[in-house]
C-alpha positions in Angstrom: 84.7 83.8 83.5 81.6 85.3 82.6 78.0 84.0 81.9 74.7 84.6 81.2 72.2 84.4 84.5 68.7 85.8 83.1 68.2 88.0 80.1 70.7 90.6 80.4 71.6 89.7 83.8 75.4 88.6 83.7 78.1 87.2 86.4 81.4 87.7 86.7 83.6 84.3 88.4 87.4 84.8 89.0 89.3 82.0 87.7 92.4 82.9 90.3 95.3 79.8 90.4 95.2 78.3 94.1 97.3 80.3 96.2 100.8 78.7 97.4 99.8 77.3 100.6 103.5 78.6 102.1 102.8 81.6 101.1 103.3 84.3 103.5 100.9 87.6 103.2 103.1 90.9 102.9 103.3 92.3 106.3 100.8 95.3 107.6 101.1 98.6 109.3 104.7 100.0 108.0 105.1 103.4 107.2 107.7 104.7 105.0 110.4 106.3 106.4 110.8 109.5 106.2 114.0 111.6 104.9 115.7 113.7 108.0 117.1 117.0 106.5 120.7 118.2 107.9 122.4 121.2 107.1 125.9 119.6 106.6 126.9 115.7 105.9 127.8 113.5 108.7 131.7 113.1 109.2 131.8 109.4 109.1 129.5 109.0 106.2 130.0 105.0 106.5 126.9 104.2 108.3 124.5 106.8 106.3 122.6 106.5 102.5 121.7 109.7 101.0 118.7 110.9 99.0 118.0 113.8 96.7 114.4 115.5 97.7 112.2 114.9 95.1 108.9 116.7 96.3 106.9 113.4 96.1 105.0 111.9 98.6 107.1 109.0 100.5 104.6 105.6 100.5 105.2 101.8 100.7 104.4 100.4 97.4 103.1 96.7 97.6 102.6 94.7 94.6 101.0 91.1 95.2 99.1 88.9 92.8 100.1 91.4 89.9 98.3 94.1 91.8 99.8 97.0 93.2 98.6 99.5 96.2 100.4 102.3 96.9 99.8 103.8 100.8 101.2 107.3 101.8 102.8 108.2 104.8 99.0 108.5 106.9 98.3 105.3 105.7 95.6 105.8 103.0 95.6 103.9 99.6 96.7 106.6 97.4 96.9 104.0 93.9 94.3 105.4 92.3 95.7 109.0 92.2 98.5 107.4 90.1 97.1 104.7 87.1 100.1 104.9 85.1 101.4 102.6 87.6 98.6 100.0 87.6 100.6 97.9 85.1 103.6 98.0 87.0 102.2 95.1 89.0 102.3 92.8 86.4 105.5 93.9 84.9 107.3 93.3 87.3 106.6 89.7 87.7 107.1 89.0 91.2 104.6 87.0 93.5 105.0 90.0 96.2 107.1 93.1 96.7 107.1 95.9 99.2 109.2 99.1 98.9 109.3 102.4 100.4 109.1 105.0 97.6 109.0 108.3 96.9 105.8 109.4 93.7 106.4 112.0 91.5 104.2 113.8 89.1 106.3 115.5 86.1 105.4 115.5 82.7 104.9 118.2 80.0 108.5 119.3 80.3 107.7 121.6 83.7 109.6 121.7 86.2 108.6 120.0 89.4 107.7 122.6 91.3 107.9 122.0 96.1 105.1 119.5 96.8 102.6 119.2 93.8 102.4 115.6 94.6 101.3 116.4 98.0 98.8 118.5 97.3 97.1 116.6 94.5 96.7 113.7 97.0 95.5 115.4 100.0 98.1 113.0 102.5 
């Protein structure tokens, strides 16, 4: 909501719903993990999941309230390096949500070159 206080003096009042009081906040202090490179695949293969390396940066993405933060590996919020994802909060229309992931920057039709992601966010 916003009003009027005095002349051009305005104020800005969030009109949030009441939380769910059973509501648990998302938990703090994880770290993504982190991809271990090998130089041949493990005989039993059963107990393992495999990745392709993107040249991202791994973080933990948390969405709650329609909001998401993204934190890299060191722990700092990294969102705002990446605003085409500030809708995906929303989208996804979940009360709360926490992934490890792995950001990219492509575009233009290049070709991701090793670590651009990493360097453009300083992690």
């Amino acid at each position: 909501m916003l009003f009027q206080t005095n002349g051009n003096q305005w104020m800005i009042h969030r009109m949030d719903p009441p939380e769910d009081p059973g509501r648990e906040p998302l938990p703090t202090g994880w770290r993504p993990m982190l991809a271990t490179p090998a130089t041949e695949i493990p005989r039993d293969e059963a107990p393992w999941s495999f990745e392709v390396k993107w040249d991202g940066i791994r973080a933990l993405a948390a969405v709650s309230g329609g909001r998401i933060r993204l934190e890299a590996r060191s722990g700092r919020d990294v969102t705002h390096r990446y605003p085409e994802l500030r809708e995906l909060g929303r989208e996804l229309q979940v009360a709360q949500f926490q992934a490890a992931a792995e950001a990219l920057r492509a575009g233009g039709g290049r070709q991701l070159k090793v670590g651009p992601a990493e360097r453009a966010v300083k992690v």
